[in-house]
Residue, then its C-alpha position, 0 to 999 in steps of 0.5 A: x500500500x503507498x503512504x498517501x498523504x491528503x493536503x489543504x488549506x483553510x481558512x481561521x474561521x472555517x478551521x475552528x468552526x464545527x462544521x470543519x470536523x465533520x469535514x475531519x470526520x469524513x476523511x477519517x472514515x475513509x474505506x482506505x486509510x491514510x497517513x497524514x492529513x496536512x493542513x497548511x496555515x498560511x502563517x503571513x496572511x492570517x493567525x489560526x487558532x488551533x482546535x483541540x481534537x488538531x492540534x494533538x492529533x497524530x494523524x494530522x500534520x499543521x504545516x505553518x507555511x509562507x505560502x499564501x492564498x488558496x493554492x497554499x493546498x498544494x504548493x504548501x506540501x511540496x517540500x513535505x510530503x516524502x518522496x514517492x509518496x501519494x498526495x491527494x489534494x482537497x478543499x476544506x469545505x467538503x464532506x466526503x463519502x467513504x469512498x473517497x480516497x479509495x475512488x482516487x487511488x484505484x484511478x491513479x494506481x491505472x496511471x500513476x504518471x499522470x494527475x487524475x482528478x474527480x471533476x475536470x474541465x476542459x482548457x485549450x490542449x489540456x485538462x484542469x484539475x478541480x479541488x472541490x472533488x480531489x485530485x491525486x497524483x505522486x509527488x515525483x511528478x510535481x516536486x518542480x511546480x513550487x517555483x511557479x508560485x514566485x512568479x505567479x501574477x495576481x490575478x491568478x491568486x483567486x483561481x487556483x485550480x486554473x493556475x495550479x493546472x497550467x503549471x501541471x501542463x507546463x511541467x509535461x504532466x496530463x490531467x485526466x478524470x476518475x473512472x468514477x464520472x459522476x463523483x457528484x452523486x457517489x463521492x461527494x456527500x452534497x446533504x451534509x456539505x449544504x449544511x456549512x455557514x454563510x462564508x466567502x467561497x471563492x467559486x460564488x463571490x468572484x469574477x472568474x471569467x474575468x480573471x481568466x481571461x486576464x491570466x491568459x493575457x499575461x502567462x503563455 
């Protein structure tokens, strides 16, 4: 069995909120377990206040970073995660199924070169990943992608799943979907995620049309 390591970022007032344990929760009733869940806490940009059931816990890993914004869930692992160890990248505001992380790693285990995401979207000549549904890959293939984030332009900090994917296809990396093709339904647990608090959410309370299409005006 690989070590599978999950990681995210969050959020002050999501972590220490009660619906983020029933975020905890779901991913420690995994049919297939893990090694560490990672949370990045981007220490320059907020001060977090650690629940109890975190901070001692053995199974979670409270990775204080410098690395800011909402790509934190990726780019703040890198350095981390051990060599050849499996990463599966999440959000911090969705309850999952049991079946998870097993949906994941069968796919990956069929193509373990590549970036295999529950929900894709389809970019020019190649996919994006989407970090609502979890994606996976071997931290091999994306140990080069941290250098990117210093020359990352603004208008990419509120789209990262856009950006974190063009720097996937710039590394030589593919992204493709899960067997699973309808995680919505038979991954995601959609009643029990409806059930968070009014908060900012980056897909409802910004313009990421616009956003887009200036990050395409400014990376090639």
């Amino acid at each position: 069995m690989d070590n599978i390591y999950l990681s995210l970022t969050t959020r002050p007032e999501r972590l220490s909120s009660d619906y983020f344990i029933k975020v905890h929760d779901s991913l420690i009733n995994q049919t297939v377990p893990f090694n560490k869940l990672i949370i990045n806490l981007s220490v320059k940009e907020f001060t977090y206040v650690i629940p109890d059931y975190l901070y001692n816990n053995e199974r979670v890993v409270l990775n204080e970073t410098d690395i800011c914004g909402p790509c934190t869930k990726l780019i703040g692992c890198i350095d981390i995660v051990p060599d050849n160890s499996i990463v599966i990248v999440l959000d911090d505001d969705i309850v999952m199924r049991p079946n998870f992380i097993k949906s994941l790693y069968d796919s990956y285990l069929l193509n373990p070169n590549k970036v295999i995401s529950h929900f894709t979207t389809s970019r020019d000549n190649y996919n994006e990943v989407a970090g609502f549904g979890g994606y996976i890959f071997n931290i091999n293939n994306l140990k080069n992608i941290k250098p990117f984030y210093y020359t990352m332009p603004k208008c990419c900090i509120q789209i990262d799943d856009t950006w974190i994917s063009w720097c996937i296809h710039k590394l030589g990396i593919d992204v493709i979907q899960t067997i699973e093709k309808d995680a919505w339904n038979n991954i995601l647990d959609i009643p029990n995620t409806d059930t968070h608090p009014v908060w900012f959410e980056l897909c409802k309370h910004t313009n990421r049309n616009h956003l887009i299409t200036e990050m395409f005006t400014v990376l090639k």
